[in-house]
C-alpha positions in Angstrom: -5.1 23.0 -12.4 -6.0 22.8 -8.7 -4.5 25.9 -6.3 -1.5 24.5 -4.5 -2.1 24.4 -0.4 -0.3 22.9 2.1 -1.8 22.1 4.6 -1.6 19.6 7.0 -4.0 17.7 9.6 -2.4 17.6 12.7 -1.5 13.6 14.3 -4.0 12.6 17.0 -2.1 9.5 18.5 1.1 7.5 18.2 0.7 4.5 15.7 1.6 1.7 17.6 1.4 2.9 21.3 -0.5 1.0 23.9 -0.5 3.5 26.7 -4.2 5.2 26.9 -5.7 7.8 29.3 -7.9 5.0 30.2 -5.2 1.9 31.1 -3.0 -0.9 29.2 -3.6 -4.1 27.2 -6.5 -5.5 25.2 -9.0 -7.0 27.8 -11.8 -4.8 29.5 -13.9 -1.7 28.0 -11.4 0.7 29.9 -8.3 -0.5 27.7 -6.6 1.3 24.9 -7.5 0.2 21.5 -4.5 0.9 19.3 -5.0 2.0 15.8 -2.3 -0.8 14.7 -0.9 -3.4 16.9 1.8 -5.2 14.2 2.3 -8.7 14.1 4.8 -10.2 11.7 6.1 -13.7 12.9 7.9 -14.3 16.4 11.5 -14.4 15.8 11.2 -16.4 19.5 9.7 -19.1 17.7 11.9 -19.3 14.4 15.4 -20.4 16.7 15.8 -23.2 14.8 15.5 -21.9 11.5 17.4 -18.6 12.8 20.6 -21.2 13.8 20.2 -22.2 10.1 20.7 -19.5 8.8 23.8 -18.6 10.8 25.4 -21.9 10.0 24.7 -21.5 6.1 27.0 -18.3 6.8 24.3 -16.7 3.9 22.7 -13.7 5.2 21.6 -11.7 2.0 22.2 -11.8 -1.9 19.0 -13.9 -2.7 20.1 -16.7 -0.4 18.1 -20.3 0.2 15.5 -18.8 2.2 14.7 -15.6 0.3 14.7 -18.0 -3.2 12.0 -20.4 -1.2 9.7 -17.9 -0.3 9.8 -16.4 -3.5 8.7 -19.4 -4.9 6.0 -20.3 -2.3 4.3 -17.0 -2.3 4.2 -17.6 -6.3 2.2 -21.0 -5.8 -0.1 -19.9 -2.5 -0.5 -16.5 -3.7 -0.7 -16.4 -7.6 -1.1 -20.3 -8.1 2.0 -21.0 -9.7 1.3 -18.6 -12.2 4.2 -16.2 -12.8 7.3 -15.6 -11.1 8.5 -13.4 -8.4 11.6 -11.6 -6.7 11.9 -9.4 -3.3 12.8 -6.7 -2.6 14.4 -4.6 0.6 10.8 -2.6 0.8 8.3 -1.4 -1.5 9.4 2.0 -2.0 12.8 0.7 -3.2 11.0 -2.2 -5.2 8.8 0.8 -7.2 11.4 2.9 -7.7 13.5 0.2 -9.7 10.1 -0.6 -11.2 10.1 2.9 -12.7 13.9 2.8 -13.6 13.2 -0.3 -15.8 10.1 1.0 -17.1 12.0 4.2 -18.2 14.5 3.1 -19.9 14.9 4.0 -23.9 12.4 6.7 -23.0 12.9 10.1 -24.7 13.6 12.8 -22.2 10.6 14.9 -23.1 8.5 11.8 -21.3 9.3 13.4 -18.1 5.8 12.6 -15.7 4.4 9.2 -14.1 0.8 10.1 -13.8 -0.7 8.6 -10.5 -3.6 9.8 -8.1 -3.3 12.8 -5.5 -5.3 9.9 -3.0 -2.1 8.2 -2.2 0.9 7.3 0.1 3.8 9.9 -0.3 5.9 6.8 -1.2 4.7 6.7 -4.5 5.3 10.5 -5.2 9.0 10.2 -4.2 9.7 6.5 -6.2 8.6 9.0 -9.8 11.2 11.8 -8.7 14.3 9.9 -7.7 14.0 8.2 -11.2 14.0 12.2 -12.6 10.1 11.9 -12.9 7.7 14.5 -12.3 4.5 13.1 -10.4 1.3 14.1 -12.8 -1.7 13.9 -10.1 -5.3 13.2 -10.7 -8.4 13.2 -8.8 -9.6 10.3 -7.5 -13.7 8.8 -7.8 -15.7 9.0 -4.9 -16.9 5.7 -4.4 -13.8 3.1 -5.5 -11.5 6.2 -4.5 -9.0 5.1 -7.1 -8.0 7.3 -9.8 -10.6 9.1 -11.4 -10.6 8.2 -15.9 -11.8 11.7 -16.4 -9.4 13.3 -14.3 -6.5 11.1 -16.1 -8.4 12.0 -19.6 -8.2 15.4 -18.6 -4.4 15.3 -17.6 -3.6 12.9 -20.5 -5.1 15.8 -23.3 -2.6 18.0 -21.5 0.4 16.1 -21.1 -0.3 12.4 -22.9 3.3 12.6 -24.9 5.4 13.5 -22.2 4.1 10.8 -19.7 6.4 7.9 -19.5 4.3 5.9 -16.8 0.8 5.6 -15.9 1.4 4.5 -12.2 -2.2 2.3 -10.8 -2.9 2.6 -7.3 -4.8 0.0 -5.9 -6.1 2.3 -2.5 -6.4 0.6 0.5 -5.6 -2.5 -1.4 -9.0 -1.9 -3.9 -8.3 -3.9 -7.1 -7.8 -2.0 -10.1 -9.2 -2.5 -13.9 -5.6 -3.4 -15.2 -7.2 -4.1 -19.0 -8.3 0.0 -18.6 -5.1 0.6 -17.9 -3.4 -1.6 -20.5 -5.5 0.4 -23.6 -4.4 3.8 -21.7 -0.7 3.2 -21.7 -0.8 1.5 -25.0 -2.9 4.7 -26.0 -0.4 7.2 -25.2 2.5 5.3 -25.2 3.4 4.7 -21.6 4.6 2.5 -19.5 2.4 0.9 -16.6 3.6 -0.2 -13.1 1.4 -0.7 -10.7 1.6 0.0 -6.8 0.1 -2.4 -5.0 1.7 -2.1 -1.2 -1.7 -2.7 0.8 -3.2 -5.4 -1.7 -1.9 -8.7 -1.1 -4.7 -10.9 0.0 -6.9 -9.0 -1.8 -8.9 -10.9 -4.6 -10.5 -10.0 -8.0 -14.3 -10.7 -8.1 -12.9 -13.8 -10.5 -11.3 -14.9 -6.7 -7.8 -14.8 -7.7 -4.8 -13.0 -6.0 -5.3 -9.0 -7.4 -2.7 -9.3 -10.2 -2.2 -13.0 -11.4 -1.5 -13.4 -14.7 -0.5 -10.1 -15.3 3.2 -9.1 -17.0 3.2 -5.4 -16.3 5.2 -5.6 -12.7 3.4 -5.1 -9.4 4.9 -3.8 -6.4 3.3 -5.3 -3.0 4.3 -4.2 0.4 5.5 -6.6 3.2 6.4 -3.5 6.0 5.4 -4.6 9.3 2.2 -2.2 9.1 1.0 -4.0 6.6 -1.7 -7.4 6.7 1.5 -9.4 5.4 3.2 -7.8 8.2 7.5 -8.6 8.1 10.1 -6.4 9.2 10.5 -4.7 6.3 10.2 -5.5 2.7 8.5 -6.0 -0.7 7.6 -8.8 -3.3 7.5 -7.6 -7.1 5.4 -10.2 -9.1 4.9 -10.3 -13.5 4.0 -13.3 -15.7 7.4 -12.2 -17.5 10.1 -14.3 -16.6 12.9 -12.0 -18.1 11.3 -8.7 -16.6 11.7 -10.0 -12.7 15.3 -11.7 -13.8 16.2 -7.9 -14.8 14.5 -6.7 -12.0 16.6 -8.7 -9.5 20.2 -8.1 -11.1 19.1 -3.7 -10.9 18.4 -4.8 -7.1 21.7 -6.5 -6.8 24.2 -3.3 -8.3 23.0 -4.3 -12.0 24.9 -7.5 -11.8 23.8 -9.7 -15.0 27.1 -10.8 -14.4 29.2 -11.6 -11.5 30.4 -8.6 -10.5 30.0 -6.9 -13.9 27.2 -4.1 -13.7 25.4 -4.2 -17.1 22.5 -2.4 -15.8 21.1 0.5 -13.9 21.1 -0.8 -10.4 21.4 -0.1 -6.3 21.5 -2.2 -3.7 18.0 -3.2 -2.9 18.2 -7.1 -1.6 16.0 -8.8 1.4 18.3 -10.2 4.2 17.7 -14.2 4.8 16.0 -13.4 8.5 13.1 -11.3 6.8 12.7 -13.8 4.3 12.4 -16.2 7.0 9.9 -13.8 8.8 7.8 -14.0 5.5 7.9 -17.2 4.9 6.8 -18.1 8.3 3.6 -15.3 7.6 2.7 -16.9 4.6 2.1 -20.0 6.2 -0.7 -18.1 8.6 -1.9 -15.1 5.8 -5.3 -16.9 4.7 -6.9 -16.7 7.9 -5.3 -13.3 8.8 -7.1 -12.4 5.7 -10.7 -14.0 6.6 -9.8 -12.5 10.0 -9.5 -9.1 8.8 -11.7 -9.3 6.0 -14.8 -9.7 9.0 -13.7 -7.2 10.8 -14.3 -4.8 8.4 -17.6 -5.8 7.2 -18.4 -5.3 11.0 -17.7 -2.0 10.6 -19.6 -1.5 7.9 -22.6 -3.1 9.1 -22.5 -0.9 12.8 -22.0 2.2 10.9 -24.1 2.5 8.2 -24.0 6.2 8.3 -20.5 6.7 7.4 -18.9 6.6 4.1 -17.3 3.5 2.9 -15.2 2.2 0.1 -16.7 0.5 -2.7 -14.5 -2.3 -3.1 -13.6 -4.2 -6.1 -12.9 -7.2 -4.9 -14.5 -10.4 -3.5 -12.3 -10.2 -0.8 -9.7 -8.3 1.2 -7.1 -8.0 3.9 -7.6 -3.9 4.9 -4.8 -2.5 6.9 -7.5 -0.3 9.2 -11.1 0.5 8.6 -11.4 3.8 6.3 -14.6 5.1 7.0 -15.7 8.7 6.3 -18.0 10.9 8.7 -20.9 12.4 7.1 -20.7 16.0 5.0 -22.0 17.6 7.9 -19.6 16.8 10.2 -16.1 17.5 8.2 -15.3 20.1 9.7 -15.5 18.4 13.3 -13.7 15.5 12.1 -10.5 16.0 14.4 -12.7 17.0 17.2 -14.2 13.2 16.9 -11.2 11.6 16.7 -9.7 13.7 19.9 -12.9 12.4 21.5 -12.3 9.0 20.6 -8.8 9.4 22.1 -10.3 10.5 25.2 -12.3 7.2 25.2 -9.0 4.8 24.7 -9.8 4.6 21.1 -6.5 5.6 18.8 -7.5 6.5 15.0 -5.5 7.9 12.0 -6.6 9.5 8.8 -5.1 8.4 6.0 -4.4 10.2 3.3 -4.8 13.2 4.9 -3.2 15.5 3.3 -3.3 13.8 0.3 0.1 14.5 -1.6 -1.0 17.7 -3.6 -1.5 19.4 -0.1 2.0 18.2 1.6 4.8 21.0 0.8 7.2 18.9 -0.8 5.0 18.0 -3.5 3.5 21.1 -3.9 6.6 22.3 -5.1 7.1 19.5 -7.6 4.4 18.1 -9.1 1.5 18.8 -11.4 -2.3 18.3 -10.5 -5.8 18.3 -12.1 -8.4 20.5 -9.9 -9.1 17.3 -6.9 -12.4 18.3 -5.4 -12.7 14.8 -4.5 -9.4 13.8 -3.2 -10.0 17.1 -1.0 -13.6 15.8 0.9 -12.3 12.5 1.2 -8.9 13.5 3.0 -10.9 15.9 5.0 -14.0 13.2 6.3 -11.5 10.5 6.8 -11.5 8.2 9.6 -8.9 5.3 9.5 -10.2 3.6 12.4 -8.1 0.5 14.4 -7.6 -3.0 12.5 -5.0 -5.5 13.5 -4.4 -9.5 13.5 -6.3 -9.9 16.9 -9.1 -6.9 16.8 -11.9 -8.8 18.1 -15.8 -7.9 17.3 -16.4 -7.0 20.6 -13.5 -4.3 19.8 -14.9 -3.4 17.0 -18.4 -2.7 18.4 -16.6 -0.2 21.1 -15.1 2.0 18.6 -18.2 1.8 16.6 -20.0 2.9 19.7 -17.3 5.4 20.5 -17.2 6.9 17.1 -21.2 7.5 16.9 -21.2 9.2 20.4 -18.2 11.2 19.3 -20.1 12.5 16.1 -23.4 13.5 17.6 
């Protein structure tokens, strides 16, 4: 088991600010170029559907417009196939995930086994359901959870793990039939977290996740491609799991009023539902916008690391890129630089959650050599709705100057 250490890379730049050393806005070399520049829809152009929903006097409690975007996004997204129901945001919509996929457990299955390599959401979904986060290295190239890192933790641990949690990293696609014959193996449940992956496709060039009945959580927080307010969409090809699903998020209500169930409060409000719905109508070339970006990156920089994705296509939140081994330890010397040169940058996940104090404390981990060098090389470089590739040749630029 790997030594517990905590710590922490220190924050370079604001995520969202457009202030810069070097000027304001988007136009000329000498402006800022944020890390992230959020765009969910313009509530300025929604009035009309905005004064709907105040004269419906419906607000929340899976109202008109949350119930049509849940079934739009089910015949855009996952054509047709399956069902879906929202959620207030993903960590919520995982947690409840975990509750349902718990219960009947014995208590000796006490740990969801997930990867180190991850967001600290996922971590804290396992332990407010009385779960202990199991934590495995990652592989180097897909940097998704490693099988012999999960073999190894499995031999240790297989019958006390309730739920073998997938992370599909920087929205990378993962094997679900793997994962199927490992929970079915040892018993456990599987749940997948999916927050960065809508829009990105398996190499068969459907929606990551059609077809499937295990539940999987996907992220709609204004960070994200499929940028709202806040929220999440939980999709299965099991119509009676989401229906269960949606009465935990509404107090456990199968009845009016009547909790049956576990439940919490965990319902979208009619003016994000609106938001989404009006960002679903715009998300494929959002996608295709994105999706170039990134292979600009990766064609300028040749000499950094990069992803291998399992997908035929993708909608990345920011361009994760890895300086070579011989420059790690100058990696937030490079990004200062970049700073200094109106270029923001973040490095996600660094620390990865074996290395952040809280989870130190509470959680078990396999030795994660690799979850270590990637955290430590990363480079999450800036990616938004309206990067354009002149942009992205200037931090390319910036980023090879800044590592020399």
């Amino acid at each position: 088991m790997t030594e517990l250490d905590s710590t922490q890379a220190e924050p370079v730049a604001p995520t969202y600010t457009t202030e810069s050393p070097r000027g304001r806005g988007e136009g000329g070399s000498d402006d800022i170029i944020p890390f992230q520049r959020p765009a969910p829809a313009r509530l300025t152009d929604l009035t009309d559907e905005l004064a709907a929903i105040e004269a419906s006097r419906i607000f929340s409690n899976f109202g008109p417009v949350n119930t049509r975007f849940e079934r739009e996004i089910t015949a855009e997204m996952f054509g047709g196939a399956g069902h879906c129901t929202t959620m207030c945001n993903a960590t919520i919509g995982l947690l409840l995930v975990l509750r349902q996929a718990i219960e009947g457990m014995p208590a000796a299955r006490r740990y969801a086994l997930m990867p180190s390599f991850t967001f600290a959401a996922t971590a804290h979904a396992a332990l407010a359901v009385g779960l202990t986060p199991l934590l495995s290295d990652i592989d180097p190239e897909t940097w998704l959870a490693c099988p012999d890192s999960e073999a190894r933790l499995l031999q240790r641990f297989g019958e006390q793990v309730a739920v073998i949690v997938g992370c599909t990293t920087f929205g990378n696609p993962i094997d679900l039939a793997r994962y199927r014959t490992l929970a079915a193996t040892h018993g456990a449940a599987l749940v997948v977290d999916a927050a960065a992956a809508l829009g990105s496709t398996d190499l068969d060039g459907r929606q990551f996740g059609c077809g499937a009945r295990e539940p999987i959580v996907f992220s709609l927080h204004v960070t994200k491609p499929f940028a709202t307010l806040e929220g999440s969409v939980i999709y299965a090809d099991d119509p009676e799991r989401i229906a269960e699903l949606r009465a935990m998020a509404n107090f456990g209500f199968e009845a009016p009023r009547s909790a049956s169930i576990a439940g919490l409060n965990a319902k979208l409000s009619e003016v994000n539902a609106l938001m989404a719905l009006a960002k679903l109508r715009g998300f494929a070339a959002v996608v295709e916008h994105r999706y170039a970006r990134e292979l600009e990156y990766r064609a300028l920089l040749p000499d950094f690391g990069w992803q291998r994705m399992r997908s035929l296509r993708n909608a990345p939140t920011f361009g994760a890129a890895l300086v070579p081994p011989s420059k790690a330890h100058a990696r937030d010397d490079i990004r200062q630089a970049m700073l200094r040169e109106g270029v923001q940058t973040g490095a996600y996940f660094d620390p990865h959650l074996i290395r952040q104090p809280y989870f130190a404390q509470r959680c078990e981990a396999d030795d994660l050599p690799v979850c270590d060098d990637v955290a430590r090389r990363m480079i999450s470089l800036p990616m938004f709705d309206t990067l354009s590739a002149v942009q992205v040749e200037r931090v390319a630029n910036v980023l090879r100057a800044a590592a020399r």
